[in-house]
C-alpha positions as MATLAB code, in Angstrom:
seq = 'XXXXXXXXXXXXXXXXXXXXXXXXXXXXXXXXXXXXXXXXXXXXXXXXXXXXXXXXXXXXXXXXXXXXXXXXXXXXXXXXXXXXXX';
ca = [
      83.313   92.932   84.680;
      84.497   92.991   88.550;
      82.317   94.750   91.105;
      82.980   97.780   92.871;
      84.126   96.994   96.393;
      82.874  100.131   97.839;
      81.724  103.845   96.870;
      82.927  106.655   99.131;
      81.808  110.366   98.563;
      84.459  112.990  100.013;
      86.854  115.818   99.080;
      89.345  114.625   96.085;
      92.192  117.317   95.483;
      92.142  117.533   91.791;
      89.749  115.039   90.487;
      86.074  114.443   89.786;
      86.481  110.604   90.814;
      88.851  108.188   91.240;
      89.045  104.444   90.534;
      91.330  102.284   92.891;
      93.196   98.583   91.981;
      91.236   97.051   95.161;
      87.722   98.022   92.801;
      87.170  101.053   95.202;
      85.575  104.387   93.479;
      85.369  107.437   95.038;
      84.118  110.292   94.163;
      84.346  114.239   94.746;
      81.580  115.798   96.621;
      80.651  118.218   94.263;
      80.160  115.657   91.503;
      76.438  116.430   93.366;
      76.340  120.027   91.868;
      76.508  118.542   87.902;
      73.730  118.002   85.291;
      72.798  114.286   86.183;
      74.079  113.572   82.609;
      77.482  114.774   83.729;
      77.074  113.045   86.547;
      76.064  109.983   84.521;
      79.702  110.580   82.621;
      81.453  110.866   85.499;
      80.164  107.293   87.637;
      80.187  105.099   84.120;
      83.886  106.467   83.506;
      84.900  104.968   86.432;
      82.440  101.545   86.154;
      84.702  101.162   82.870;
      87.594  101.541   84.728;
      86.421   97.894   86.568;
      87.069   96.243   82.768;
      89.744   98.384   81.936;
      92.264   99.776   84.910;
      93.691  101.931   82.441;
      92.709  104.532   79.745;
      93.730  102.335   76.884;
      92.004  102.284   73.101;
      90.125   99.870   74.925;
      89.034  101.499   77.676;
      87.350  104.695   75.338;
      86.203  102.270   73.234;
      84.223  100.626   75.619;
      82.789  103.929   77.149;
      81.718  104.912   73.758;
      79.621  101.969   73.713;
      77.902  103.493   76.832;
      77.863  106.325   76.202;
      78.022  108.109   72.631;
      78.329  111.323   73.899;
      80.844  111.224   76.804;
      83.399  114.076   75.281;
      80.604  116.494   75.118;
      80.217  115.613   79.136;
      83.783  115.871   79.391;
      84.186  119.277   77.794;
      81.087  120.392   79.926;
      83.254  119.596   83.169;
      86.823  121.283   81.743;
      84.575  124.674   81.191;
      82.313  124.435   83.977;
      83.376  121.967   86.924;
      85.164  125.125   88.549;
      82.288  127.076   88.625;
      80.775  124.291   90.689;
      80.920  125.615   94.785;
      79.018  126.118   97.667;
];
């Protein structure tokens, strides 16, 4: 699996975190506010993203692997990420 090239922490639009060609991952700031297991979600999605650019079977597959319960992390961000502000 390729490294990460670097990690930056700022204000992302519409995302949580994004995963770029060049192995850089950034994240949105308020990723801070989550559970740490959501957090947890949130950094290994992208780590798997350094295997698999892509959201292929492969790609779920492999997150599965890292984590079991990633949907239930998932759904935890659709009904509560917007309730995450300062």
């Amino acid at each position: 699996m390729a490294k990460p090239t670097s990690f930056k922490v700022f204000e992302l639009k519409n995302r949580w975190a994004s995963w770029s060609p060049n192995n850089k991952l950034n994240f949105h700031w308020k990723c801070v506010m989550a559970p740490v297991l959501v957090l947890d979600y949130i950094i290994t999605h992208e780590m798997v993203h350094l295997k698999y650019p892509n959201h292929s079977a492969e790609f779920w597959n492999e997150l599965g692997k890292k984590m079991p319960n990633f949907r239930e992390h998932e759904n935890w961000l659709k009904t509560n990420g917007v309730k995450m502000s300062l």
